[in-house]
N, C-alpha and C positions, 0 to 999 in steps of 0.2 A: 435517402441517406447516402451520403459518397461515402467511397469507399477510400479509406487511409492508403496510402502508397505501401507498397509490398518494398524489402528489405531490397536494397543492389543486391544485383546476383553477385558482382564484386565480392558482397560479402560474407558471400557461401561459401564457401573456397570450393567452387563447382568442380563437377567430375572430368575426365577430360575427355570425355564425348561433348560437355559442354562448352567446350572451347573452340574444337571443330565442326559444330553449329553455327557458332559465333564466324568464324571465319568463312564458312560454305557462302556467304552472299544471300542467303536466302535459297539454299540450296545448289548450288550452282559448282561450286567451286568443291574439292580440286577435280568432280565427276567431267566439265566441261572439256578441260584440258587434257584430259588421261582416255575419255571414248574416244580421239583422233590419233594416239599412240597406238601404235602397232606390238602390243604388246598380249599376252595372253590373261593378265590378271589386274585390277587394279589396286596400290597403296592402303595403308591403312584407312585412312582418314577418308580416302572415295569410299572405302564399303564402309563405313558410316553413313556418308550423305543417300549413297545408292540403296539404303535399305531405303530411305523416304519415297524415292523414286520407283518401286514396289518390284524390290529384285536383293537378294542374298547371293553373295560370289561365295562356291561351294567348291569342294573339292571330295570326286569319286574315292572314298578310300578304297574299294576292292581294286582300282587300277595303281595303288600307289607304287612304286618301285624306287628301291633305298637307291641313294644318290642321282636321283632322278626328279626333275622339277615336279610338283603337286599337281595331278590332272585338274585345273581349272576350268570349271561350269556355270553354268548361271542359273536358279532358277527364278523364274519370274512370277507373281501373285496379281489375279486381277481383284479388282475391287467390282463386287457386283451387288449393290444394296438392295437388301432382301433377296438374295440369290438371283436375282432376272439377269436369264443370260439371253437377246435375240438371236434368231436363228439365222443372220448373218454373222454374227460374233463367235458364234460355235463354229460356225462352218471353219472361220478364220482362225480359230485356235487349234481345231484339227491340224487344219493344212500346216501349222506352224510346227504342230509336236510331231509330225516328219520329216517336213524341209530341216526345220533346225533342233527340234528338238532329242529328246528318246523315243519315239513313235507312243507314249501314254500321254494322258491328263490326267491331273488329278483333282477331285472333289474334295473342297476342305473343307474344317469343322466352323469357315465362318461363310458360308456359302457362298466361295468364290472356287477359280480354279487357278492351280500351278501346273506351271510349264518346267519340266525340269532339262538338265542337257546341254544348254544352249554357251554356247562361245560367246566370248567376248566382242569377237570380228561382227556377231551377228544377234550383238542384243540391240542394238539400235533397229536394225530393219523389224526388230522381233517388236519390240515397242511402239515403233510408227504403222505396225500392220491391225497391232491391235486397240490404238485409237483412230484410224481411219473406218476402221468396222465396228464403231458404238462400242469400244471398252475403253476401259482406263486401266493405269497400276499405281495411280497417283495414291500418296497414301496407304494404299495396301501395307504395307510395312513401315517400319520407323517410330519416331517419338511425337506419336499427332495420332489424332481419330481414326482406326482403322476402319474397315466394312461395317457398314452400319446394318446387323440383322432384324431378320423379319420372319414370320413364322411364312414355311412356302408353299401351304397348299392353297390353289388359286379359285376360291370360293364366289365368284363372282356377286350371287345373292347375298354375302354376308358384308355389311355396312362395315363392323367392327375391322374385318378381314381387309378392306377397301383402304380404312382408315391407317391400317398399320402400316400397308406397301405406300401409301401416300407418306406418310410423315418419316419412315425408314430414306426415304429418300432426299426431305427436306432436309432431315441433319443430316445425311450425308453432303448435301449440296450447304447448308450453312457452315460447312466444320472443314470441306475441303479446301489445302492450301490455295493461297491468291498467287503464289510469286510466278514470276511466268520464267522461273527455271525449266519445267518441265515438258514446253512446249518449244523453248530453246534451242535444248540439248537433243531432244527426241525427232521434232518433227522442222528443224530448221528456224523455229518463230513462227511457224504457220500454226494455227491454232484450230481444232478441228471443226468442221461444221456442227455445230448442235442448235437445240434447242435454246430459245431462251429461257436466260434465268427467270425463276420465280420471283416476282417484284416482291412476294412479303420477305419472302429468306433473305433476298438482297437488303431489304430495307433493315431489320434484325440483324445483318452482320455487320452492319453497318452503324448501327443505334448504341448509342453510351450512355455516361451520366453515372455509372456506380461504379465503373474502373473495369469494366469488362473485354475492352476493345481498346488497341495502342492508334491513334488518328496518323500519326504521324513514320507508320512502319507499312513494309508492303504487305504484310499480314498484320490485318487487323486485330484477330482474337488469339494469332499464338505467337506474335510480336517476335523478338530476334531468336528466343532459343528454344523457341517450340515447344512441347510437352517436355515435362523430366523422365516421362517414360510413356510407352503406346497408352493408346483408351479407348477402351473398346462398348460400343453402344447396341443397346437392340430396342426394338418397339415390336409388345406382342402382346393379343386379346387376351382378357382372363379367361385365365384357364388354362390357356394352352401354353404349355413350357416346352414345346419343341427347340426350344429356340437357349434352355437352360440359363434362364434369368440370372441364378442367380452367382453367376459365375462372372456377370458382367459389371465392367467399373460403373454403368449408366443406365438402365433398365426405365421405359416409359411403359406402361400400360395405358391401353385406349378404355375411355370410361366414356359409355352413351347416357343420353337420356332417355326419358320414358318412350321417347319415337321412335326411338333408335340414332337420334344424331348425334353427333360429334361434341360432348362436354366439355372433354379434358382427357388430362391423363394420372396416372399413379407414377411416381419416381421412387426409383431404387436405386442405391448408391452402395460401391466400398466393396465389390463383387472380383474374384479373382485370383487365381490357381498357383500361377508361378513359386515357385521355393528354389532350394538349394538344400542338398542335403546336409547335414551335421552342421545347419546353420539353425538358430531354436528361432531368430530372429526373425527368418523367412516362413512364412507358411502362406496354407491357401485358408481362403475366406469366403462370407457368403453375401450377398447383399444386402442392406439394412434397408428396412421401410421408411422414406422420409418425408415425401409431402404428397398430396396433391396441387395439380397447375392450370388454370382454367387451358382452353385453347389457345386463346389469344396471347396469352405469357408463355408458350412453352417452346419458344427457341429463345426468348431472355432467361427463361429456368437453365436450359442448356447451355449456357453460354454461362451463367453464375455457378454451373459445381466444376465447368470447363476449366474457368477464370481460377477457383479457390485451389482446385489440384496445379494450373499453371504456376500460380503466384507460390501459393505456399508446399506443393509434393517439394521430396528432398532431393535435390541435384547433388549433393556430395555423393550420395551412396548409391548404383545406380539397381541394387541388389534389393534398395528401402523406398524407390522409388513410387511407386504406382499410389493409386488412391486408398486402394485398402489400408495401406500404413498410414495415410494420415489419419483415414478415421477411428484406426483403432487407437490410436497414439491421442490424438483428440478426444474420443468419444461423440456420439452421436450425435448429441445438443450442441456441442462446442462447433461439428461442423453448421448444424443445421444454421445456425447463427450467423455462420459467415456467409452461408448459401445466401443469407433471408439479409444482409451487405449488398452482397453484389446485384442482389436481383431487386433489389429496391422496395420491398414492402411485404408484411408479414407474411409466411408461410399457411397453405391452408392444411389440414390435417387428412391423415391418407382415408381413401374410401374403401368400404370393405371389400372383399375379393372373396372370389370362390375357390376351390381346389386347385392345384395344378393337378397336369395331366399329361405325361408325354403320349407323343403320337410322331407316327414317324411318316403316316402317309403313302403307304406301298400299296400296290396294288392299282386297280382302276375303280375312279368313282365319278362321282356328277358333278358338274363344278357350279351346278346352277342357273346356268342359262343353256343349256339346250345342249350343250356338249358334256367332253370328256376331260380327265388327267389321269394319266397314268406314272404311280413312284414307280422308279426301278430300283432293287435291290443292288450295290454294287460293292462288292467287299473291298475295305478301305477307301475308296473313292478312288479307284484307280481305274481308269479305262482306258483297255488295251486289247488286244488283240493276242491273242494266247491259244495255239493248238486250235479245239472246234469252241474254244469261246472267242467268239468276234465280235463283244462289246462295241469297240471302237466303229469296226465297220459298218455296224447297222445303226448304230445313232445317228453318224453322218448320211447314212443312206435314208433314212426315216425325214430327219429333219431336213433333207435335201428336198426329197420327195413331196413333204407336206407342209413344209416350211412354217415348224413349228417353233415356238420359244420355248425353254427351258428354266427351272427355279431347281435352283441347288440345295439342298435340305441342309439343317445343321450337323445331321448324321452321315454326311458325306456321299446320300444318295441324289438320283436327278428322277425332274418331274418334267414327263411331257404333257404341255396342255394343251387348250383349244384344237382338239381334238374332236370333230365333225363324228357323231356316231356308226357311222355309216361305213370309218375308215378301219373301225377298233379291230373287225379280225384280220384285214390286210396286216396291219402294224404289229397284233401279236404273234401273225405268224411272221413275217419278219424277223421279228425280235426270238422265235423259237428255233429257224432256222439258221440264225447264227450261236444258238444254244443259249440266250440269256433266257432267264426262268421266270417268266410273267405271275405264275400262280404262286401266289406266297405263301398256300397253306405249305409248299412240299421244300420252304428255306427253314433247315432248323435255326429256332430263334435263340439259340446263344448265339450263331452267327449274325442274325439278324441284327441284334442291338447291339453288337461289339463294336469297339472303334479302335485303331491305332496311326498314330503318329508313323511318319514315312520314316526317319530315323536313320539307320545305317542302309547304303554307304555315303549317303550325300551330305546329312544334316550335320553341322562342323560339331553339335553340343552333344552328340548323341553317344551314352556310354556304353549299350548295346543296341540289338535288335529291337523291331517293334512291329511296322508291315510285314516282313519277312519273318517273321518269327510268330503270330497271331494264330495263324491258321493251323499250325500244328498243336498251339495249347491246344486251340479251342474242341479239337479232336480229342486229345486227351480229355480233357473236360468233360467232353460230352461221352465217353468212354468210362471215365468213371462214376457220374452218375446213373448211368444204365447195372452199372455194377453194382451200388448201393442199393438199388431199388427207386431212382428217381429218371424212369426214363423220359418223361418229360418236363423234367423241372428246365425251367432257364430266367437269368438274370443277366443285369448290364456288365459286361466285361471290357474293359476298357486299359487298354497298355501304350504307354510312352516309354521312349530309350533314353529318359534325362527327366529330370524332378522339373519342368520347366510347363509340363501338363499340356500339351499343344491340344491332346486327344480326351481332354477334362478327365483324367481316370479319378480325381478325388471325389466326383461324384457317383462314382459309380460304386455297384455293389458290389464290384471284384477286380480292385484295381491293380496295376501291373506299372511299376515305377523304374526305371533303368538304375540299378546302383552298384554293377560292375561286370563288366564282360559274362556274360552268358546268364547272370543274376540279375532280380528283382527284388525292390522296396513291396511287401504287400499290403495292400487298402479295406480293407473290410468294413461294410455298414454305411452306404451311401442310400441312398432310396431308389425307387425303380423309376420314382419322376423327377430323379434329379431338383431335389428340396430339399438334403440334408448332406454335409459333407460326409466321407468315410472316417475311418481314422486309421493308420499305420499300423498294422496289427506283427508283423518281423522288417527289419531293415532290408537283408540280404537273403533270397532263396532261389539257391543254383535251380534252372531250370530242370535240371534231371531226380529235383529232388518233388517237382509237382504233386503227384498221385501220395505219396506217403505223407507231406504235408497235409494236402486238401482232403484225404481221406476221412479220417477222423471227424473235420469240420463236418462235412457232407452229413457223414454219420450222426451227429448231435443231432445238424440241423433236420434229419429226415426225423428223428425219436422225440426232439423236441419242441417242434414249431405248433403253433396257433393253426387253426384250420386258417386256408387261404393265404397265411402268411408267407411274404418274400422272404428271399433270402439277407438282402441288404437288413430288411425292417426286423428281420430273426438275430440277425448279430449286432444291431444297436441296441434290440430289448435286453435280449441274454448279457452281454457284455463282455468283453476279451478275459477278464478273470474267470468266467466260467468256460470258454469255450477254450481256454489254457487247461483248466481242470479238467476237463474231460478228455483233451487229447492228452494232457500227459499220462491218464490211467487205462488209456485205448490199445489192444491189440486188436491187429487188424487181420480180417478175419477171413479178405482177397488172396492176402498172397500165400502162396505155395511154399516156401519157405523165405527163413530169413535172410535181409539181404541180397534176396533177387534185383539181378538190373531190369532194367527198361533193355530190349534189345531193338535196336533201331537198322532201318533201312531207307536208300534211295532211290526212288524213282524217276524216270526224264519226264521232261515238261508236261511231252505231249498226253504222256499214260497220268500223269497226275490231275490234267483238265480234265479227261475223260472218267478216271477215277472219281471226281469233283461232281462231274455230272451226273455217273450215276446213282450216287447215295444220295444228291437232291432229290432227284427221281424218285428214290423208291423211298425215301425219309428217312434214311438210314446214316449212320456216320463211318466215312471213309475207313475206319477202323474195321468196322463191322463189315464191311465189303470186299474187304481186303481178305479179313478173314473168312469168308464164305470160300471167295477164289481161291486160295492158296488150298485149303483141304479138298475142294472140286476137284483142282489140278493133283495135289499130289497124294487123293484119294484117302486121305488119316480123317478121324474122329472128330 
């Protein structure tokens, strides 16, 4: 069946990011002309094209100074599908995040990493270093397919496991830009040595007949004005939601047969976080079940919900943009319809599934064939070099040493593999004499399963804190559940400095939303496996007001949970009506009197890594050490 021609964009009256697509060349323009300007920042209209280019021009707000031009940075996102980073590519991002950058990397929630820091004078050499060393940043950002995930522990014995880093990669490589902007502008027109392309993916991006590919543009499938907004894809075994399915615009599941070989897959659609606050029209979503796709159709399936979100997502509003709005604005059928257009013949119906499950993969296990992997724990994905934590140093020195590759988890941690058995307590002690914590029984796991958004001071959206700001909740947190009587409870905690969710908090079971300087939006009732969204339980709650807030909850939930029951799965059954009810008739039974503050102090860096260190140590929370010492020293009760 062809497919009817889609409306002129003409007659959208398109946004005006749509116009300056239109005008980019195919990305090209005005990024071309403005990287040879000797200039410290580029125009509007370049940091448009240059998010495609997989780079945000940022500006340090803690250096700002009034009538003083805007400290202008760069930070740059690689694209690495299903997190595989090679161990010459690490090496080379290291060496980058000194030469030019903030001496960190960071691990992010689509298992790539950011470069932050970087000048303008030296994002080009910063670009050409990291596609001459097997990376890319193509697409990492922008209005087009970003990082295509994968769940990242590298199971070698598991077919399913095999199957998802294989086709994580084929859409990546089907859905990445054609223009040869990027090789222009970066690397002079030299194009870097790789591999050849896969002849099926090439032959698929190449193949029409239902309207899914422009013949006549240099981008075949996203033709002159590219997506209406990013699209974000993953491919991951049943079961395992490390990968938080359903948060994504595209979700493939690998479905075997009885031998275990390669069927098909399960497709999920209409997945997706971003909002805006006191907008009712913005929210976040969850993925719909929509078809099953044998093998052989599932880069024409991909290419037909690519095609329906290209053609028909809305380019006026860029707020209404993504897939989720059309499907909810459509409904399910009406999409599925136009999928079952583009892709040329009926849809088959989805295969049952098991459980999800998150996992995150820490620690050291068997990968299957005869070796090792080992997760490393890393709070926020940040790796740097901090007092006696010398993260930074010893991965480079590990992966120097043994010349391993790396798989970036969705939770913002990293996994070394292929791993020789023989090498495992060289490498843990390594990794212990730079102070990182191999044994994960002694990471308490609210830190564990937290995530945040980098946020203030670089990210331009960011209404408060969120990296910087994580580690002191989560003290507190875990501070006052030991007070209530729950000292080993823990759940997902999860905090962004802006409703735009970078760090998925709406899935979480204790989310932390930016909704104004020093305040948080709070989220309550997501699941512990990331399968059911939260929902907004207060707009606005100054952080100084946490412990008297979350008290009372804490309380319900220790008096009235289900044996076994989380906490997330405790405040979707109970419901905000009752857990309103019970804190408004709560007195609380901690504090010493009414109206007591929080009395706060600061400590330097270096006493706070070491502080850090040793409550992992002894399983203790920073709070609790704190207070050992201080009665030690000044001898009180």
């Amino acid at each position: 069946m062809v497919k009817s021609a889609p409306l002129p964009i003409a007659s959208r009256k398109p946004s005006k990011v749509e116009a300056i697509k239109e005008r980019s060349n195919f990305l090209r323009e005005p990024v071309a002309t403005e990287i040879l300007q000797d200039t410290t920042h580029f125009s509007e209209d370049a940091v448009q094209i240059l998010k495609f280019h997989g780079s945000y021009q940022q500006d340090n707000r803690d250096n700002r100074v009034k009538g003083q031009e805007k400290d202008y940075q760069f930070m740059l996102r690689t694209k690495n599908p299903g997190g595989f980073v090679p161990p010459q590519l690490y090496l080379a991002l290291d060496k980058l995040a000194d030469e030019y950058g903030n001496h960190t990397l960071r691990a992010t929630t689509r298992q790539g990493f950011q470069l932050h820091g970087i000048l303008k004078k030296n994002l080009k050499a910063a670009i050409a270093s990291i596609v001459t060393n097997m990376g890319s940043t193509l697409g990492a950002c922008g209005d087009l397919n970003r990082n295509v995930m994968a769940p990242p522990a590298p199971f070698k014995n598991s077919k399913e496991y095999q199957y998802a880093w294989e086709y994580a990669e084929n859409v990546a490589e089907l859905l990445t830009p054609q223009t040869g902007a990027y090789y222009e502008i970066w690397l002079d027109g030299e194009k870097a040595i790789s591999g050849e392309e896969n002849p099926e993916v090439k032959a698929a991006r190449e193949r029409n007949g239902t309207g899914t590919i422009f013949h006549d543009k240099e981008e075949p499938i996203y033709g002159t004005y590219y997506m209406p907004r990013k699209f974000k894809v993953c491919v991951t075994v049943p079961g395992d939601n490390s990968i938080d399915l359903y948060s994504q615009d595209l979700t493939l599941v690998v479905i075997t047969d009885n031998e275990g070989e390669l069927a098909g897959f399960n497709v999920f659609a209409g997945g997706g976080l971003g909002r805006t606050h006191n907008k009712e029209e913005t929210f976040a979503r969850v993925a719909d079940e929509i078809c099953y796709v044998a093998k052989e159709d599932v880069y024409d399936m991909v290419k037909a919900i690519v095609a329906t979100q290209r053609d028909y997502g809305d380019r006026t509003d860029r707020r209404h943009a993504r897939l989720k709005y059309l499907i909810h604005d459509w409904g399910v059928d009406k999409f599925r319809a136009m999928v079952e257009e583009y892709f040329g013949k009926p849809l088959e119906p989805f295969k049952p599934l098991p459980q999800w499950k998150y996992e995150d993969f820490l620690g050291w296990h068997e990968q299957g064939d005869g070796k090792l992997f080992l997760g490393i724990s890393i709070d926020n994905g940040r790796i740097k070099d901090e007092g006696d934590f010398q993260l930074k140093t010893a991965l480079r020195q590990i992966v120097e040493q043994y010349n391993l590759p790396i798989r970036l988890t969705p939770h913002q941690n990293v996994i070394l593999y292929d791993i020789a058995p023989e090498n495992k307590q060289a490498i843990e002690e390594t990794l212990n004499g730079y102070g990182v914590v191999t044994n994960i029984d002694s990471i308490d796991q609210i830190f564990r399963y937290s995530m945040a958004c980098p946020a203030l001071p670089t990210c331009g959206l960011a209404i408060t804190e969120s990296e910087r700001a994580i580690p002191g909740i989560l003290e507190r947190i875990r501070a006052l559940l030991n007070k209530v009587g729950l000292p080993n409870e823990h759940f997902v905690v999860r905090m962004t400095g802006c409703p735009n969710g970078c760090a998925r908090p709406y899935m979480a079971e204790l989310g932390f939303v930016g909704s104004a300087p020093e305040s948080y939006q709070i989220w309550l009732g997501g699941s512990p496996d990331q399968t059911r969204l939260a929902k907004a339980y207060i707009d606005k709650l100054h952080h100084n007001d946490l412990e008297t807030f979350l008290e009372p909850i804490f309380v319900y939930f220790k008096k009235s949970r289900k044996k076994g029951e989380s906490f997330g799965d405790f405040c979707d059954r109970v419901g905000f009506d009752a857990i309103r009810k019970f804190t408004e008739s709560y007195k609380s039974k901690l504090a010493k009197a009414a109206n007591v503050g929080r009395h706060r102090i600061t400590v330097r860096d270096d006493i706070y890594a070491v502080l850090k260190k040793t409550a992992q140590s002894q399983g203790k929370s920073m709070t609790d050490v704190v207070d050992e010492a201080l009665k030690l020293y000044l001898k009180t009760e």
